[in-house]
C-alpha positions as CSV (number, residue, x, y, z in Angstrom):
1,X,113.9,88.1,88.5
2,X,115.1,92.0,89.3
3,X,117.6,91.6,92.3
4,X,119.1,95.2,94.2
5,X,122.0,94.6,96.8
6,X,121.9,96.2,99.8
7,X,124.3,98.8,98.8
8,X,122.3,99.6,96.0
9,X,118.9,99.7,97.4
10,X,120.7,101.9,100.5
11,X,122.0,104.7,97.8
12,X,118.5,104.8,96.2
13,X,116.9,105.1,99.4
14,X,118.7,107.8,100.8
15,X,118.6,109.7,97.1
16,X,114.6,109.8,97.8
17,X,113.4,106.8,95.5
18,X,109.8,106.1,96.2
19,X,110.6,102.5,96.7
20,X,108.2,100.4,99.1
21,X,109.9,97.8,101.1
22,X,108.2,94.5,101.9
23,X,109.1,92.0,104.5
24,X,108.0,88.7,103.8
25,X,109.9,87.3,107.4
26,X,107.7,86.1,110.7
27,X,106.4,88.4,112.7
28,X,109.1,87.5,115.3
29,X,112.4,87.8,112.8
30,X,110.8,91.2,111.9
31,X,110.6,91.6,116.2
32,X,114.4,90.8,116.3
33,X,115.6,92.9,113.1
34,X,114.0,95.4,110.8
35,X,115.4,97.7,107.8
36,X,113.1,101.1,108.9
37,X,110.4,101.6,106.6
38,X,109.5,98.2,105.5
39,X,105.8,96.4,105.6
40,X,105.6,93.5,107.4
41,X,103.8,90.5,105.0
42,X,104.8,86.8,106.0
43,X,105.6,84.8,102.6
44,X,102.3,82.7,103.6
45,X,100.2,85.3,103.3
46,X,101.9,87.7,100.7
47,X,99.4,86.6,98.2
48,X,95.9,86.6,100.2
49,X,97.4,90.5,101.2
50,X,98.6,91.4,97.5
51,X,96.4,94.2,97.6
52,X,98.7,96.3,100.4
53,X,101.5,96.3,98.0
54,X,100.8,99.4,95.5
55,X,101.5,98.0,91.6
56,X,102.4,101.6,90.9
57,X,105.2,101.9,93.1
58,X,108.8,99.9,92.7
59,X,108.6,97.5,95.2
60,X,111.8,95.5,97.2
61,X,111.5,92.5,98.6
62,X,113.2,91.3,102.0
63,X,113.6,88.2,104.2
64,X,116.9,86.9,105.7
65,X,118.6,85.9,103.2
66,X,116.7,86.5,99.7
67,X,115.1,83.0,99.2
68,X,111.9,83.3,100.5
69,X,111.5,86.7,99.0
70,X,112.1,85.4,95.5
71,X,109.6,82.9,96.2
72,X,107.5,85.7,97.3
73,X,108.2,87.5,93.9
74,X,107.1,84.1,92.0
75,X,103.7,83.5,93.9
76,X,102.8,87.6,93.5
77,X,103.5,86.9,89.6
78,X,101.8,83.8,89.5
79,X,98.9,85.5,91.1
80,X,98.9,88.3,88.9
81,X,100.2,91.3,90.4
82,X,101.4,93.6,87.8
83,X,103.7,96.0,90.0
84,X,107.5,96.2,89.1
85,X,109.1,93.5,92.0
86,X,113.0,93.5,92.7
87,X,114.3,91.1,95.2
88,X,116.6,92.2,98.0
89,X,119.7,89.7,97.7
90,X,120.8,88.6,100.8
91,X,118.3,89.9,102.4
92,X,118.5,92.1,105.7
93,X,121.6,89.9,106.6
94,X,123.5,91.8,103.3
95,X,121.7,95.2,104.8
96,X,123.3,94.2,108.6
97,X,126.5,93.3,106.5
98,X,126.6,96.2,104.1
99,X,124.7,99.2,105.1
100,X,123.8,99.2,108.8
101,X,125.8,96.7,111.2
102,X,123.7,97.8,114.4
103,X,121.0,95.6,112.5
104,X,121.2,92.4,114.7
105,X,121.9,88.9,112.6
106,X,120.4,86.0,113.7
């Protein structure tokens, strides 16, 4: 599996990438802390909604810590998605840590 750190996906970002960001956290994690920009798609249902995530585009992967969004990347591939998937690792606690500390961490 692809993995970016936060420092990484931070330089790419701000050197105009077209990356899409995808949140697979709860609804109320993403309430508390967010990385601007990202899609909001709970792990349970990142499969069912595969078809918001555009195969053409890089895609990162984000949850708290990067284990749920690897086993995001895993049920996407096992479903069949074809779109180039790079999990975020340590997750938006790394891009609190790393990039921008007024991120909360809970």
């Amino acid at each position: 599996m692809k993995a970016i750190t936060a420092k990484e996906l931070h330089q790419r970002l701000d050197a105009g990438d077209d990356i899409q960001l995808i949140d697979v956290r709860e609804p109320d994690e993403n309430a508390f802390a967010k990385i601007e920009g990202a899609k909001l798609i709970p792990l349970g249902q990142v499969v069912a909604r595969m078809n918001e995530i555009d195969p053409a585009r890089e895609t990162v992967v984000h949850c708290k810590g990067g284990v749920r969004s690897a086993k995001a990347i895993e049920a996407l591939q096992a479903a069949g998605f074809e779109g180039d998937l790079t999990n975020l690792t340590g997750g938006i606690t790394a891009w609190s840590n790393d990039v921008d500390p007024s991120i909360p961490k809970y």
